[in-house]
C-alpha positions as CSV (number, residue, x, y, z in Angstrom):
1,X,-78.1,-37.0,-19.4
2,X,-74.9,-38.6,-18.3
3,X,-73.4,-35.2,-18.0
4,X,-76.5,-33.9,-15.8
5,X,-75.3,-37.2,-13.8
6,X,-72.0,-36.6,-13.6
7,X,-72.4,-32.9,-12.4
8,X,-75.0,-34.1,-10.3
9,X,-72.7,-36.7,-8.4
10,X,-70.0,-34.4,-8.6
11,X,-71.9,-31.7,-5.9
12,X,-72.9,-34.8,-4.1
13,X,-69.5,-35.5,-3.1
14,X,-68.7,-31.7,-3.0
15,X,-70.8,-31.0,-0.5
16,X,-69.7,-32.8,2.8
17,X,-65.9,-30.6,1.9
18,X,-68.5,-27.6,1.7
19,X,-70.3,-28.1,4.4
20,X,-67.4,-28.6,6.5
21,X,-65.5,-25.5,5.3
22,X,-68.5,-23.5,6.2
23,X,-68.8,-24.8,9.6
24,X,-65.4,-23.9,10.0
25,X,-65.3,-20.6,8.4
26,X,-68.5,-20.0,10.7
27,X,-66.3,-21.1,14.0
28,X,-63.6,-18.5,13.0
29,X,-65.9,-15.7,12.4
30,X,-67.6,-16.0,15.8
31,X,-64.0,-16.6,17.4
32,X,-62.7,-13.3,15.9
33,X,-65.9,-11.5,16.7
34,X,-65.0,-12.6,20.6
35,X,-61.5,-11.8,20.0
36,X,-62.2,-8.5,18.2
37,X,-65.5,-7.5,19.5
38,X,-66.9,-6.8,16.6
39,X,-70.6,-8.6,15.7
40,X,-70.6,-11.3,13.1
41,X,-71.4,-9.8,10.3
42,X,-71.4,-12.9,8.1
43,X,-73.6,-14.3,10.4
44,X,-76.3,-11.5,10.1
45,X,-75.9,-11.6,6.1
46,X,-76.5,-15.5,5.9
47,X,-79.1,-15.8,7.8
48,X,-81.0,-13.4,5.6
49,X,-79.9,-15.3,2.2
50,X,-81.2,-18.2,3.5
51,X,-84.6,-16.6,4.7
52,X,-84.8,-15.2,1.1
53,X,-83.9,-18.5,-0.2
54,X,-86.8,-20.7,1.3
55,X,-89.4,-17.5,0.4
56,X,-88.3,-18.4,-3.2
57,X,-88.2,-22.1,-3.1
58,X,-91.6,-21.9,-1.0
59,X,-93.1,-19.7,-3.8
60,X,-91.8,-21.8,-6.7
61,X,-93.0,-25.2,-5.2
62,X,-96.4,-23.8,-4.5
63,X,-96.9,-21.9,-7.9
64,X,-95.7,-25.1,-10.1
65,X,-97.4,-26.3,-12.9
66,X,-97.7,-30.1,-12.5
C-alpha cells in the first residue's frame, strides 16, 4: 500500500509539469500549422483518443459490479 501511495502522489505532482508541457506542445503545433499551413494533425488524433477514452471509462463505470 505505501507503494500504491507513493506512485499515486508521485502522478499527482507529475501532472501540473504534464499538463503544462501539453499545453505548450499544443500552442506549437497550431503555430507551425499557421506558419506551415499544414492542419494540426495532432490535434485531429487527440481529440479522437480522448472520445475513445470517455466511451471506455463510460462503459466500465456503467457495467461495474458493486
Amino acid at each position: 500500500m505505501a507503494v500504491l501511495g507513493l506512485l499515486v502522489l508521485v502522478v499527482r505532482c507529475a501532472r501540473p509539469v504534464i499538463n503544462y508541457t501539453a499545453t505548450r506542445a499544443a500552442w506549437l503545433e497550431l503555430w507551425a500549422a499557421s506558419v506551415t499551413g499544414i492542419g494540426p494533425v495532432g490535434a485531429a488524433v487527440g481529440s479522437g483518443l480522448t472520445d475513445e477514452f470517455i466511451r471506455e471509462f463510460h462503459k466500465a463505470r456503467t457495467s461495474a459490479t458493486v
